[in-house]
C-alpha positions in Angstrom: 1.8 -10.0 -10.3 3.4 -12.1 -13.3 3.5 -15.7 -14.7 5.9 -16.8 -11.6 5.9 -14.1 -9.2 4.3 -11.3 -6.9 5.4 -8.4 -5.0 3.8 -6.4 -3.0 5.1 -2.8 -1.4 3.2 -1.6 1.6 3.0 1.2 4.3 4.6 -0.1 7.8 4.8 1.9 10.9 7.1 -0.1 12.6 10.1 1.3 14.7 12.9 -0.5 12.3 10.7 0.6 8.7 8.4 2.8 7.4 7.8 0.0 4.0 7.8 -3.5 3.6 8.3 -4.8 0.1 7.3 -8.6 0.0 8.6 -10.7 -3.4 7.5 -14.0 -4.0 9.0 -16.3 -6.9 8.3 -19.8 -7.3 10.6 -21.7 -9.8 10.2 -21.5 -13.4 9.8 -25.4 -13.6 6.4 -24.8 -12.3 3.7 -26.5 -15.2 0.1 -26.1 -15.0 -2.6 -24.1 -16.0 -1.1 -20.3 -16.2 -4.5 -18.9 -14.8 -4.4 -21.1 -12.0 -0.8 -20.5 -11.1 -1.5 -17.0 -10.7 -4.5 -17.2 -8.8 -3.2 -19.4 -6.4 0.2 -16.9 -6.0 -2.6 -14.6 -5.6 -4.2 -16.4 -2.8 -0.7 -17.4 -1.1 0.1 -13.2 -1.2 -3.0 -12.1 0.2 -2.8 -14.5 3.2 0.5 -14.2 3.6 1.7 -10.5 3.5 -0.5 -9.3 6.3 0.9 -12.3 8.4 4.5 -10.8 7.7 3.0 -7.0 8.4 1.5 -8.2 11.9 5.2 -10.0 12.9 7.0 -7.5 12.3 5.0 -5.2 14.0 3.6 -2.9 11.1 0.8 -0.9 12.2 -0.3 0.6 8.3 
């Protein structure tokens, strides 16, 4: 978890992968408060890595 980014490596018992590794940046250009930035990229991560998990078919 940083400033501008996440990334996220977990277990996935799919056929095609036994990992998925998830990296989100958003650009550099982005102002605001730093605490909020993050929290929200932490927000976004949480919702949207066991989305990506279930599509591909991950079952850890």
């Amino acid at each position: 978890m940083g400033d501008y980014n996440a990334m996220v490596s977990t277990g996935c018992a799919a056929a095609t992968a036994n990992h998925l590794v998830v990296q989100i940046t958003i650009s550099r250009q982005s102002g605001g408060d730093v605490a909020e930035r993050r929290k929200n990229i932490q927000a976004f991560t949480v919702d949207f890595v066991p989305k990506v998990k279930k599509a591909l078919g991950c079952m850890a």
